[in-house]
C-alpha positions as CSV (number, residue, x, y, z in Angstrom):
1,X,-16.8,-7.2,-9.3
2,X,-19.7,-5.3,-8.1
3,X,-21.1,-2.2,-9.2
4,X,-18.8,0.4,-7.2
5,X,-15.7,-2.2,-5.6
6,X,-13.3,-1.2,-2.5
7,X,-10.1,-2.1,-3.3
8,X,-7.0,-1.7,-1.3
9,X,-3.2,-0.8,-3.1
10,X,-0.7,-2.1,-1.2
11,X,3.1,-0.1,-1.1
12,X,4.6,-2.8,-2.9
13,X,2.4,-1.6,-6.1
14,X,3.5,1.6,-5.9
15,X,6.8,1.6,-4.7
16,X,7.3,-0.7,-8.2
17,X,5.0,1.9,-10.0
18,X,7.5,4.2,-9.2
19,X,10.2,2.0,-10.5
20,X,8.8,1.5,-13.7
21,X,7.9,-2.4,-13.2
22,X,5.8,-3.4,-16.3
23,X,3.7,-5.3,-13.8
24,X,3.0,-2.7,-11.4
25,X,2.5,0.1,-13.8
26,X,-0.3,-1.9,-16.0
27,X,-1.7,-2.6,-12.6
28,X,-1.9,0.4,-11.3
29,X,-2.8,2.3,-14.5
30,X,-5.5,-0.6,-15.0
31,X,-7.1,0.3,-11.3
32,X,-7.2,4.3,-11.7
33,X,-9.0,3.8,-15.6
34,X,-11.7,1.9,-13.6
35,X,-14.4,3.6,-12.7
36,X,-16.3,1.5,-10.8
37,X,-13.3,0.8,-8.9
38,X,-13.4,3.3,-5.1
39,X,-9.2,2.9,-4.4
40,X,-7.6,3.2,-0.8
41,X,-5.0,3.2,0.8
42,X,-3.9,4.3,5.1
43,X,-1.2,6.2,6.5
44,X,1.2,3.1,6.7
45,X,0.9,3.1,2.8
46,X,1.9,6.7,2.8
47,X,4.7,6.0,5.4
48,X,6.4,3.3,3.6
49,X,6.2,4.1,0.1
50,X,7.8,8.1,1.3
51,X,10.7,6.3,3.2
52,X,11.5,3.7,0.7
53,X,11.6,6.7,-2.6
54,X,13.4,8.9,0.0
55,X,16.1,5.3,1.0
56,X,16.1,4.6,-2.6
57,X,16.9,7.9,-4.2
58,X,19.6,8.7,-1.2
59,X,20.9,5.2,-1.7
60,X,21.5,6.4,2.1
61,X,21.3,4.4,5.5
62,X,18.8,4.5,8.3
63,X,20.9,6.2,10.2
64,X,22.4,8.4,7.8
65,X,19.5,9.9,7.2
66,X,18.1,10.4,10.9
67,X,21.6,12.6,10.9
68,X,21.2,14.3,7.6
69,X,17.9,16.8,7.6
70,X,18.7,18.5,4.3
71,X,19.1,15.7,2.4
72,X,15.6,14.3,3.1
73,X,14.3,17.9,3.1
74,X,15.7,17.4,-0.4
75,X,14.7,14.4,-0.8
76,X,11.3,14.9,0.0
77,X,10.6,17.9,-1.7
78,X,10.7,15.7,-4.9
79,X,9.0,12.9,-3.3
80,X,6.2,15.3,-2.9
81,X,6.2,16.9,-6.1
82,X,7.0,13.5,-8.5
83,X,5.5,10.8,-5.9
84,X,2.9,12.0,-3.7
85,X,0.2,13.1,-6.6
86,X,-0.2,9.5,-7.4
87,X,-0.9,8.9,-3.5
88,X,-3.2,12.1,-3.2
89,X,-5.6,10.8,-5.8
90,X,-6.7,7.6,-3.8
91,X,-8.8,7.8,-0.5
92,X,-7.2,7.4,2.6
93,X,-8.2,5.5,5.6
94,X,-7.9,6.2,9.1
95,X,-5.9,3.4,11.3
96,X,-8.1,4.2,14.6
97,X,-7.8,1.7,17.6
98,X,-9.9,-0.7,16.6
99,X,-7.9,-1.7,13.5
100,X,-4.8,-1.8,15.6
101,X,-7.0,-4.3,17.5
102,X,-7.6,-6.5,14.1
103,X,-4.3,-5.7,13.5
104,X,-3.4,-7.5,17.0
105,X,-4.9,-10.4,16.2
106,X,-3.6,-10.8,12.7
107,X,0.0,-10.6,14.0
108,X,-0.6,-13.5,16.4
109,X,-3.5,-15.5,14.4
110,X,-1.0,-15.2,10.6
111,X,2.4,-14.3,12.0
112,X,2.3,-10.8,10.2
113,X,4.6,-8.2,10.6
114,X,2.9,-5.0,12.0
115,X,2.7,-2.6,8.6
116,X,0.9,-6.0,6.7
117,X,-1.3,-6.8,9.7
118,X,-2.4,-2.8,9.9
119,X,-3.3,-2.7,5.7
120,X,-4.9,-6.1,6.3
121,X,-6.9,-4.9,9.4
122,X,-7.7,-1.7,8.1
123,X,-9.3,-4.0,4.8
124,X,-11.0,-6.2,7.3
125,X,-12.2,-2.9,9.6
126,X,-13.5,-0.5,6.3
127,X,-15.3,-4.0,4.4
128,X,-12.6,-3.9,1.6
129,X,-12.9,-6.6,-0.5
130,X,-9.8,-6.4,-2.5
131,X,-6.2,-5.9,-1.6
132,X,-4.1,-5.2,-4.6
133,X,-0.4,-6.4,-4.2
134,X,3.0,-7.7,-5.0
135,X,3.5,-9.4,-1.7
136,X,1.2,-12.5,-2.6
137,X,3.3,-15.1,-0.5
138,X,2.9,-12.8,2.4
139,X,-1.1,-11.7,2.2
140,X,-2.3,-15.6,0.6
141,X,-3.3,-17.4,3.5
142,X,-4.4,-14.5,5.9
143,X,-6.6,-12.7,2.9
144,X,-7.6,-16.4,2.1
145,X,-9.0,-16.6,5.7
146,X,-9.9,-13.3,5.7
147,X,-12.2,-13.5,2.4
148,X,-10.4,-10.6,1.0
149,X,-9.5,-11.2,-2.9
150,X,-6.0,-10.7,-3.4
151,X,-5.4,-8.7,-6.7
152,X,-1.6,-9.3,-8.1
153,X,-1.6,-8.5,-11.6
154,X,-4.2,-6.2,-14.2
155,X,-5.4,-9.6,-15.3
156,X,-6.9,-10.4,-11.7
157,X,-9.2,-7.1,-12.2
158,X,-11.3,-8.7,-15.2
């Protein structure tokens, strides 16, 4: 790794940084103690780690929640006051239209689904080199292709 890296968390590291998993927790805690490490994440890295603490912590439907407001009012309040200070310390990136353009063309070149194609795009669009992740089997060939360095465990980081 170079002098100041760009690296890239993924939601799957923090939504299992949030549930304690040894692996995510010594990864993330290993990325936030380096300082010659910048760390970023988008909006869709927001989005899905928010819904999946407030789906998790409900233990509530889709749908059940679209029709309940207080409970995710509830919800959400912790979310923002247990959850969101770990987000609020990394950078964010903006998803503009040309990453949904990468993005495009990484759902139709690697078969992605549209939140992985927008966090690999907006790697590819901001020259990240790294993308930190649990979701290796999903990310290996496109970041592969991509040259982006997929980072998967605290090990990967030395």
């Amino acid at each position: 790794m170079t002098e100041s890296t760009k690296i890239f968390v993924d939601s799957s590291v923090i939504v299992e940084y949030l549930k304690e998993n040894e692996r995510a927790v010594n990864l993330i805690d290993t990325i936030l103690n380096r300082t010659d490490l910048e760390v970023y994440i988008n909006d869709i890295v927001y989005s899905e780690v928010a819904y999946v603490y407030i789906r998790t912590k409900s233990g509530k439907s889709h749908l059940t929640l679209k029709k309940d407001k207080s409970l995710v009012s509830i919800i959400g309040k912790e979310f923002l006051s247990s959850a969101y200070p770990l987000l609020d310390v990394l950078n964010f990136l903006v998803v503009n239209k040309d990453v949904i353009s990468i993005a495009n063309d990484f759902i139709e070149k690697y078969g992605l689904l549209p939140n992985d194609a927008l966090i690999l795009a907006t790697c590819k669009y901001y020259k990240i080199g790294y993308l930190a992740t649990l979701d290796v089997e999903d990310f290996k060939k496109p970041c592969e292709e991509e040259r982006i360095v997929l980072i998967s465990d605290s090990g990967d980081l030395l």
